[in-house]
GUBAVEX-862141 format. One record per residue (C-alpha): residue number from 0; residue in one letter; x, y, z. Coordinates in nm, 4 decimals. Example, Ala and Ser with C-alpha at 12.3 -4.5 7.8 and 13.67 -1.06 7.14 Angstrom:
BEGIN
REC    n  res        xx        yy        zz
REC    0    A    1.2300   -0.4500    0.7800
REC    1    S    1.3670   -0.1060    0.7140
This chain:
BEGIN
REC    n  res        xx        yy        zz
REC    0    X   11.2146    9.3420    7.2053
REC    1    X   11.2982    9.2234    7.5527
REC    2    X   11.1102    9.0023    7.6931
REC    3    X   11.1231    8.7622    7.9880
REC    4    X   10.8107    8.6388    8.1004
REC    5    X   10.5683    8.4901    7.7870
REC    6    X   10.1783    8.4964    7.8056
REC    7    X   10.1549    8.1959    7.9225
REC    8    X   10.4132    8.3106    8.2126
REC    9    X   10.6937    8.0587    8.1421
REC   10    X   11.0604    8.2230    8.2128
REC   11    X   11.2983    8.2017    7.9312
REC   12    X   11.6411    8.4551    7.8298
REC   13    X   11.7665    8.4594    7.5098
REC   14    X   12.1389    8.4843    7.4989
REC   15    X   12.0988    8.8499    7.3328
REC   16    X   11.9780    8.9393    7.6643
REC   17    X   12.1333    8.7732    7.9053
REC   18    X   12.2464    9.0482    8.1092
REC   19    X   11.8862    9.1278    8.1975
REC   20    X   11.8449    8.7585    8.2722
REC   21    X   12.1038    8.8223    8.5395
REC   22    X   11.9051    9.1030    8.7370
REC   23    X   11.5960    8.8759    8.7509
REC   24    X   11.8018    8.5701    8.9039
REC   25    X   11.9430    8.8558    9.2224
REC   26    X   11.5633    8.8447    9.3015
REC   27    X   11.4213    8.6538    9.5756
REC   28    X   11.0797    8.4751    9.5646
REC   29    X   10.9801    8.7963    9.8430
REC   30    X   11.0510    9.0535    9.5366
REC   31    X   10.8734    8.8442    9.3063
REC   32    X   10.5425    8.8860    9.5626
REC   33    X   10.5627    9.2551    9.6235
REC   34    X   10.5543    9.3166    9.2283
REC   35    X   10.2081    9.0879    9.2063
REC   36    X   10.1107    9.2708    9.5246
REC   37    X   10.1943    9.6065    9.3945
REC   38    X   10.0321    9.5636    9.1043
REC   39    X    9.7633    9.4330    9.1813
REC   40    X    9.6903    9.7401    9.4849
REC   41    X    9.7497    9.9648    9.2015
REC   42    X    9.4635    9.7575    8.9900
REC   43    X    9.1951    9.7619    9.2997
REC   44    X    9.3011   10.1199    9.3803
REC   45    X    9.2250   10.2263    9.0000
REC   46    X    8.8701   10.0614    9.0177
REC   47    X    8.8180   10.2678    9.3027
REC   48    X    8.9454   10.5826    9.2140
REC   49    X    8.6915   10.5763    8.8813
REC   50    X    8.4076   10.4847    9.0780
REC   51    X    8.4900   10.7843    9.3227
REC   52    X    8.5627   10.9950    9.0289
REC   53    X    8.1727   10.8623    8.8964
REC   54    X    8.0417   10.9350    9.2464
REC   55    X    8.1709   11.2980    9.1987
REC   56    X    8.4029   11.2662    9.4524
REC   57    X    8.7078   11.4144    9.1827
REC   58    X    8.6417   11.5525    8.9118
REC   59    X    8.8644   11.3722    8.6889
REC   60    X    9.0488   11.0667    8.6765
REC   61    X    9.3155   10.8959    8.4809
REC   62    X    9.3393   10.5025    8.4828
REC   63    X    9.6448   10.3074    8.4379
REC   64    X    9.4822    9.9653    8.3733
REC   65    X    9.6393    9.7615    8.1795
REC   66    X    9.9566    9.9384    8.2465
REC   67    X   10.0682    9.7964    8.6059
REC   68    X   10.3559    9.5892    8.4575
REC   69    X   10.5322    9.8710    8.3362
REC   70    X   10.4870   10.0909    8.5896
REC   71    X   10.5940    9.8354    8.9026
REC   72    X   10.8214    9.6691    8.7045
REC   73    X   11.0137   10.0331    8.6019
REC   74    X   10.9189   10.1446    8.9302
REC   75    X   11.1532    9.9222    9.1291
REC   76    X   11.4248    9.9159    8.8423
REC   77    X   11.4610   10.3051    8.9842
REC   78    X   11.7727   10.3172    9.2664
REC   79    X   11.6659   10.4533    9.5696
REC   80    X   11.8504   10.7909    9.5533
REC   81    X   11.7422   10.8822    9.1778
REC   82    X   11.4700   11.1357    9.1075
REC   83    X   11.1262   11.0200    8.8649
REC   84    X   10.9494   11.2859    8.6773
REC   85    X   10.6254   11.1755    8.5658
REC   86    X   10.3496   11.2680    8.3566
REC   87    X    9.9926   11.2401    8.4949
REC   88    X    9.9188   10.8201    8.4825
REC   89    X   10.2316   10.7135    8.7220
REC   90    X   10.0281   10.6019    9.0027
REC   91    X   10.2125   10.2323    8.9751
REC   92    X   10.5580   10.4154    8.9794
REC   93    X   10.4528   10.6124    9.2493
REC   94    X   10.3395   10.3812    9.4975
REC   95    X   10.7070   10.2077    9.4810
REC   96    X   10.8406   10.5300    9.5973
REC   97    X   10.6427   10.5951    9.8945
REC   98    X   10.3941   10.8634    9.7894
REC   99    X   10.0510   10.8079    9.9457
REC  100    X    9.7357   10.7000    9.7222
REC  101    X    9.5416   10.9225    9.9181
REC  102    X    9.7799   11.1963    9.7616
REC  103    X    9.6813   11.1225    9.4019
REC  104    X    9.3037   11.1067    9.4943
REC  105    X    9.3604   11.4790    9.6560
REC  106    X    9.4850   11.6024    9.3403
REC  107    X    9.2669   11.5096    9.0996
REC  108    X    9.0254   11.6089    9.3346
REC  109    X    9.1923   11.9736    9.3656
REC  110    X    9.2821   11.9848    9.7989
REC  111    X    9.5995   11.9775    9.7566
REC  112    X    9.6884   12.2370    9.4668
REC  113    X    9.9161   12.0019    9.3051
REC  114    X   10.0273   11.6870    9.5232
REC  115    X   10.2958   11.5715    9.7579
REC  116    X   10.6085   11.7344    9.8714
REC  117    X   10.9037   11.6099    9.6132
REC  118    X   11.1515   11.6502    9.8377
REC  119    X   11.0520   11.3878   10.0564
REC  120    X   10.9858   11.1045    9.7887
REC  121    X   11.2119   11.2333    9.4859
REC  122    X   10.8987   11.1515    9.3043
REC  123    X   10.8332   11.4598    9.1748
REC  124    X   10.4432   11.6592    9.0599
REC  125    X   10.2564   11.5204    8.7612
REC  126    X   10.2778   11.7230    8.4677
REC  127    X    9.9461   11.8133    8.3562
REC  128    X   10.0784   11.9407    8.0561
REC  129    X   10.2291   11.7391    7.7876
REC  130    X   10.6043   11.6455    7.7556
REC  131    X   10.7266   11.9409    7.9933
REC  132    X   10.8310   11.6722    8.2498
REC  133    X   11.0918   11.5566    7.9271
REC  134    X   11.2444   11.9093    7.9970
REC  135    X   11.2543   11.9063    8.3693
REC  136    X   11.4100   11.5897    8.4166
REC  137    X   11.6753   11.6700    8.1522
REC  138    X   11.7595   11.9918    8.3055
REC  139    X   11.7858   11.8018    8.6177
REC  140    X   11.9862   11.6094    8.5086
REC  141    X   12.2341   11.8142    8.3506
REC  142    X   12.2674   11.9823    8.7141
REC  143    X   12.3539   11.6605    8.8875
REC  144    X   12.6589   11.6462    8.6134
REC  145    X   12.7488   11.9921    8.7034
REC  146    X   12.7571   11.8990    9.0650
REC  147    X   12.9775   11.6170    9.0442
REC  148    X   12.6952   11.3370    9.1273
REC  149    X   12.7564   11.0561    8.8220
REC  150    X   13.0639   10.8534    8.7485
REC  151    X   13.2127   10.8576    9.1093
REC  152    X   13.1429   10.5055    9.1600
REC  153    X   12.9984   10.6196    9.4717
REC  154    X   12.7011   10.4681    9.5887
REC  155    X   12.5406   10.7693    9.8495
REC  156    X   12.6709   11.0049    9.5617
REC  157    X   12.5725   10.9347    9.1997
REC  158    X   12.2218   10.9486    9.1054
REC  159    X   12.0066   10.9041    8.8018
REC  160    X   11.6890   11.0933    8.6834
REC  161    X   11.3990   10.8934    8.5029
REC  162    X   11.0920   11.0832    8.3112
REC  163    X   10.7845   10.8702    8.2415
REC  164    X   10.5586   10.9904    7.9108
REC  165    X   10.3409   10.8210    7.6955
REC  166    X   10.3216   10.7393    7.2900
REC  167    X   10.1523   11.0677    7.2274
REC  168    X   10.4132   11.2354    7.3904
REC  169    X   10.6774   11.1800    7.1716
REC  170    X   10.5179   11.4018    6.9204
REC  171    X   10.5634   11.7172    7.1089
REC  172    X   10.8123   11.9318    7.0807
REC  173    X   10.9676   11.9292    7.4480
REC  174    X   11.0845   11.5461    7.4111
REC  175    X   11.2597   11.6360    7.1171
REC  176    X   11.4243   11.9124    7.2732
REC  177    X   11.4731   11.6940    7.6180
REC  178    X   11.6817   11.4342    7.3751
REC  179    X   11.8908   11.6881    7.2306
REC  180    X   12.0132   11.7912    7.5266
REC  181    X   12.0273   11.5453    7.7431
REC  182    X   12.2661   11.3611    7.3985
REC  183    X   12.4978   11.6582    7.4388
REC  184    X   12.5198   11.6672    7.7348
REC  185    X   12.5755   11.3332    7.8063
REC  186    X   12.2891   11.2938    8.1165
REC  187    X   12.2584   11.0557    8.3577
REC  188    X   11.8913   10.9518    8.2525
REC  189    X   11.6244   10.7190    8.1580
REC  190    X   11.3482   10.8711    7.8896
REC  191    X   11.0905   10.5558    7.9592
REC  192    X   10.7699   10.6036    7.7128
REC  193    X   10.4956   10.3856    7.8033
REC  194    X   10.3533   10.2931    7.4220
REC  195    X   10.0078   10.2183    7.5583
REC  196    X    9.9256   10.2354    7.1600
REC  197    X    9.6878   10.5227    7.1876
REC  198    X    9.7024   10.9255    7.1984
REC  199    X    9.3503   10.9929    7.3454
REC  200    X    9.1910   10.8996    7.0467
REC  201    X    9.4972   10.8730    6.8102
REC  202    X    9.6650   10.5349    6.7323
REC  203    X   10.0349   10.5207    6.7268
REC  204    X   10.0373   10.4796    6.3622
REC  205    X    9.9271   10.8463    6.2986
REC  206    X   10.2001   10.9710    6.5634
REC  207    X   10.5171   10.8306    6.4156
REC  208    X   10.6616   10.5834    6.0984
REC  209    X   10.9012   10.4683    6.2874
REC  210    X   10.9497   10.2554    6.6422
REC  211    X   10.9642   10.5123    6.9152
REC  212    X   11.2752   10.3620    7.0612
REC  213    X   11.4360   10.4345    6.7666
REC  214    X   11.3326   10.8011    6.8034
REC  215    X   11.6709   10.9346    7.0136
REC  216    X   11.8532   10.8111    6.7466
REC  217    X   11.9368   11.1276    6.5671
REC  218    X   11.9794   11.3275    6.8481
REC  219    X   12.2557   11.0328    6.9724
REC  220    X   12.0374   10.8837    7.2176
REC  221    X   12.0320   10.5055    7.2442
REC  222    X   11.7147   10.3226    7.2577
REC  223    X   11.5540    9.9884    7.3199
REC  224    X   11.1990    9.8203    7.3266
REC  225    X   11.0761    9.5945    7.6096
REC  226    X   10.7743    9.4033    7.6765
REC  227    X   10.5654    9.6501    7.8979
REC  228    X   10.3233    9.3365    8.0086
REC  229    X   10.6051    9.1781    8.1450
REC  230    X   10.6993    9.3213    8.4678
REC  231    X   10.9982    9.1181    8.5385
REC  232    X   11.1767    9.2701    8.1684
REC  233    X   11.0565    9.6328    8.2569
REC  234    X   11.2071    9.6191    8.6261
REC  235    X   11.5952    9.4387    8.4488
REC  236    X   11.5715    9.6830    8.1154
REC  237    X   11.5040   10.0228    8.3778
REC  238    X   11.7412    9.8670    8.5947
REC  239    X   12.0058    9.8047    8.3886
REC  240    X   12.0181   10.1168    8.2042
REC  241    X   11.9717   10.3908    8.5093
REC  242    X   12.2815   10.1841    8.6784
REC  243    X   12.4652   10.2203    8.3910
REC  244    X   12.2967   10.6685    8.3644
REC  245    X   12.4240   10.6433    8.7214
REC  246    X   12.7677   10.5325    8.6409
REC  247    X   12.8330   10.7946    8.3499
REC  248    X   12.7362   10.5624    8.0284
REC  249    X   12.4711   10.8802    7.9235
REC  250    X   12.1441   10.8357    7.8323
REC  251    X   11.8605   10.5866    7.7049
REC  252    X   11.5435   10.5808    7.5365
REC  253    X   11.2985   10.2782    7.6710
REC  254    X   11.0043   10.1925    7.4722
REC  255    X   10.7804    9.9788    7.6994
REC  256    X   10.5124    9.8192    7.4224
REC  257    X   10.1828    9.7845    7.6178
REC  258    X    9.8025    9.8938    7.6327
REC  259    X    9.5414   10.1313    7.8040
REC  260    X    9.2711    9.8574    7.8457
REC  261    X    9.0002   10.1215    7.9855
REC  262    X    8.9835   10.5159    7.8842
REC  263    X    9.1945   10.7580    7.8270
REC  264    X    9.0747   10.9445    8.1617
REC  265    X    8.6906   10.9517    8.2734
REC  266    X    8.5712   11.2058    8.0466
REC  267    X    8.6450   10.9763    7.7465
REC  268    X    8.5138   10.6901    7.5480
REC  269    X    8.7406   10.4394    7.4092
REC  270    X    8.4508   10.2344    7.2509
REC  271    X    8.3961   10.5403    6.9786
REC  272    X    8.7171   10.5129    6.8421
REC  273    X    8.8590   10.1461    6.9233
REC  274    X    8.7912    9.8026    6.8095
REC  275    X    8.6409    9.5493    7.0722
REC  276    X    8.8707    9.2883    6.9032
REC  277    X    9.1951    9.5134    6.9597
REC  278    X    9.0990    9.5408    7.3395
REC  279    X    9.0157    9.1518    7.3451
REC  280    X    9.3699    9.0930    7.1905
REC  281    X    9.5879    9.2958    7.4615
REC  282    X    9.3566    9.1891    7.7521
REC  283    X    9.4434    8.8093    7.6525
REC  284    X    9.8053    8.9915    7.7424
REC  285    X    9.7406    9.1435    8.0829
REC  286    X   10.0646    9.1850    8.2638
REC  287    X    9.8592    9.1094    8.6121
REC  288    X    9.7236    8.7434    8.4587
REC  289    X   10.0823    8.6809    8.2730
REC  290    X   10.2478    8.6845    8.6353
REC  291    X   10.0018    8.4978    8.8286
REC  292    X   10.0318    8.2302    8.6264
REC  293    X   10.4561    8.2879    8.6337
REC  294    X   10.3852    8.2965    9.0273
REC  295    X   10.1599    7.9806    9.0116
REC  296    X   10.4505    7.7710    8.8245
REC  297    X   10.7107    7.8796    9.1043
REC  298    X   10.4756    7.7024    9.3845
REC  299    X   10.2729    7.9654    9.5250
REC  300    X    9.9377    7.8664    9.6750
REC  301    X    9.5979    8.0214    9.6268
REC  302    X    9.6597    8.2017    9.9850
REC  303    X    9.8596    8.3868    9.8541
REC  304    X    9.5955    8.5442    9.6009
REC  305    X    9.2977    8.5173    9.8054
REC  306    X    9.5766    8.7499   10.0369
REC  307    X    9.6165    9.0086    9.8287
REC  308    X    9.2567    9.0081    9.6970
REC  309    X    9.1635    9.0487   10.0278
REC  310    X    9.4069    9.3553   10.1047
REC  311    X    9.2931    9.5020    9.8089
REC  312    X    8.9108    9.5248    9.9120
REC  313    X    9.0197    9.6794   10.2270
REC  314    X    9.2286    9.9317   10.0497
REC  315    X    8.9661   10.0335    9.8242
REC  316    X    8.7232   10.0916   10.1372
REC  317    X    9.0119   10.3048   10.3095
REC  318    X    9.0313   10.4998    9.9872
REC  319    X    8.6622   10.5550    9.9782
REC  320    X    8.6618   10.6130   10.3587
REC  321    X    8.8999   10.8794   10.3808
REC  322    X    8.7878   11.0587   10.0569
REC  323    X    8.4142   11.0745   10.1602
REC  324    X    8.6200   11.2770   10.5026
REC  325    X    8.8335   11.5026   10.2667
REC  326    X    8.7381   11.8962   10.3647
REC  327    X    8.7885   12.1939   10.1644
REC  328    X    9.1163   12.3444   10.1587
REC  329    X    9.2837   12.6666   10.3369
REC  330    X    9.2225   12.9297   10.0915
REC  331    X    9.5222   13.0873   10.2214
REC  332    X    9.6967   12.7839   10.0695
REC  333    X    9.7140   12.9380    9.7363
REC  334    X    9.9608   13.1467    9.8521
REC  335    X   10.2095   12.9258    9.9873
REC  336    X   10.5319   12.8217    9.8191
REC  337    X   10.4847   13.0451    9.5208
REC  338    X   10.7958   13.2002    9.5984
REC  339    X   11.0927   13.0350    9.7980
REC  340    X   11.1004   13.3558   10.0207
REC  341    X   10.8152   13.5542   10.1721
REC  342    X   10.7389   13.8241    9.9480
REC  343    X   10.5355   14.1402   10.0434
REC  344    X   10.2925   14.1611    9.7191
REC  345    X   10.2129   13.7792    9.8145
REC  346    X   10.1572   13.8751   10.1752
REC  347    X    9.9675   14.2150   10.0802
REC  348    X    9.7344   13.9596    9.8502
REC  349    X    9.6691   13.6906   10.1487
REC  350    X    9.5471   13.9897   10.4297
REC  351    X    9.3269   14.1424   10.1171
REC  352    X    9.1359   13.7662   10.0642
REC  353    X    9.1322   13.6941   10.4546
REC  354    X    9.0131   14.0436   10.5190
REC  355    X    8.7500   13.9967   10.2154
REC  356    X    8.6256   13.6685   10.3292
REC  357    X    8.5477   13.7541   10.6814
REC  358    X    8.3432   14.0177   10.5491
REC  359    X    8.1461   13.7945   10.3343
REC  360    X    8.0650   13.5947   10.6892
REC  361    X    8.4167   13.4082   10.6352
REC  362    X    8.5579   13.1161   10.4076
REC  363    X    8.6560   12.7552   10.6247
REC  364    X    8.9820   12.8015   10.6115
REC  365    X    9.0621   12.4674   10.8183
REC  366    X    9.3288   12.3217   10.6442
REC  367    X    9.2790   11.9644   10.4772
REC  368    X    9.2745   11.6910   10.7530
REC  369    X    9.5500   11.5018   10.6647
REC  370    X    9.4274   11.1827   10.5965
REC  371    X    9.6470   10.9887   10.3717
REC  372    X    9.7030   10.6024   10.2767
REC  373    X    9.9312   10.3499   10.1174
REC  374    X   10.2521   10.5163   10.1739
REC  375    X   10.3968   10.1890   10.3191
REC  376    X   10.5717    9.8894   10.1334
């Protein structure tokens, strides 16, 4: 297993791994903040979001507590070009690529009918359902090969592809399939599984015999494990191994070991199926804690932290702010983008609601206000 950073936050790299050593020493002590910062926004931000979703202000929610160093840490291993398809937890990963918290709060609360706009973050929709994002990214993937976009050497021209799933995942057909193809056909892409040790209410134990990075094995798919509390291995491992999807070297499996401290989403309860000790064990482990102390050793004051604290209490009031302001959507927003092109049926199905609706004394049809936050690094 990679891993860079111990619990205690002291920075060692064995010789086995000293090319990942290398990407850590390009960083600059201004890198080093924006991944506490980051993760610890994503932290406050969570606590928010589950009080919001208590509040009945969504009506779900999914945390990613406990998960922050693997998704930052992956996050920024990701080249600026390259395309993420995630599953439904990614709020860490998506934050490094620009897409507003205020966007993931609208979903889950069910303005937006499904999220951002992909084309302006390459951060593309969470899949709700479980694995397909395997298969999208893969077919991606095999379309940027077609097109001529890996192996140039290129820099504004190659690209990679990333998909984001968790230890549950792996037992579903579609990631299966997703390895098989993306092996043959040689993709430029990153399968990163986020072993947060539990399925809902299933340990890993009863969803495989084996170590999930040694899953692609038999479809020809390389794989290694990292340390997913340790933010600084996640960001090298990720790096390393989409530069080297982005230069035509194929794909990789990543298993990022780590733990969902809280529930599973909202509407679960961790305490009927987990042990207390279990939890105690990986929260002695938490990736946020493991780096402070990392940050602490390198010289940086408590300013610093009582900074960040500080930003994060005013993020969570924005959050809570701006959703208390949400409105109701355009019902007429149903109907866009279904199809690429207008199409008549689609048109003929928009008058019939809008002329049913201002019969009924009329639907508010003023479109969502907008209001959106965190999109800035």
């Amino acid at each position: 297993m990679v891993q860079l950073l111990s619990v205690d936050g002291d920075f060692s790299v064995p010789k086995e791994h000293a090319v990942y050593g290398e990407l850590i020493r390009d960083l600059r002590e201004a890198d080093f903040l924006k991944f506490y910062r980051d993760m610890a926004r994503i932290r406050r931000f969570d606590h928010e979001a589950t009080a919001l979703q208590r509040q009945g202000q969504m009506g779900l929610w999914v945390p990613a507590i406990g998960q922050e160093g693997a998704q930052i840490g992956s996050g920024y291993g990701v080249g600026p070009n390259d395309h993420i398809f995630p599953s439904y937890r990614e709020h860490g990963v998506a934050i490094t690529h620009g897409v507003d918290l205020m966007s993931i709060v609208k979903m889950y609360r069910g303005v937006n009918h499904g999220g951002w706009n992909p084309h302006e973050t390459r951060f593309h929709l969470y899949a709700i359902v479980l694995g397909t994002q395997a298969l999208h990214a893969t077919g991606y993937a095999m379309g940027l090969n077609f097109e001529g976009r890996v192996g140039t050497g290129d820099p504004e021209n190659d690209l990679a592809v990333i998909t984001y799933f968790g230890d549950g995942a792996t037992a579903e057909g579609d990631v299966s399939e997703a390895l098989l193809f993306a092996s043959i056909n040689k993709t430029p892409q990153v399968f990163f599984c986020q072993n947060n040790q539990w399925a809902i209410s299933s340990p890993v134990g009863t969803q495989t015999t084996v170590p999930i990075y040694r899953r692609g094995e038999g479809f020809g798919v390389p794989g290694i494990r990292v340390d997913g509390n340790d933010v600084l291995a996640c960001y090298a491992v990720t790096k390393k191994h989409m530069d080297d999807a982005r230069g035509g070297l194929g794909p990789t499996l990543i298993e990022a070991l780590t733990y969902r401290i809280g529930a599973h989403t909202t509407s679960d309860d961790p305490s009927k199926y987990r042990d207390a000790d279990e939890v105690a064990h990986w929260e002695a482990r938490d990736p946020i804690s493991r780096f402070e102390k990392f940050l602490r050793k390198q010289g940086i004051g408590q300013d610093f932290f009582d900074e960040v604290a500080h930003a994060g209490d005013v993020i969570a009031a924005e959050v809570r702010e701006a959703t208390f302001a949400l409105t109701e959507p355009a019902l007429e927003n149903m109907f866009d983008h279904v199809y690429s092109e207008p199409h008549p049926l689609v048109e003929e199905q928009k008058a019939w609601l809008q002329k049913y609706e201002s019969e009924l004394g009329g639907h508010s049809s003023k479109p969502d206000d907008g209001v959106s936050y965190g999109g800035t690094r």
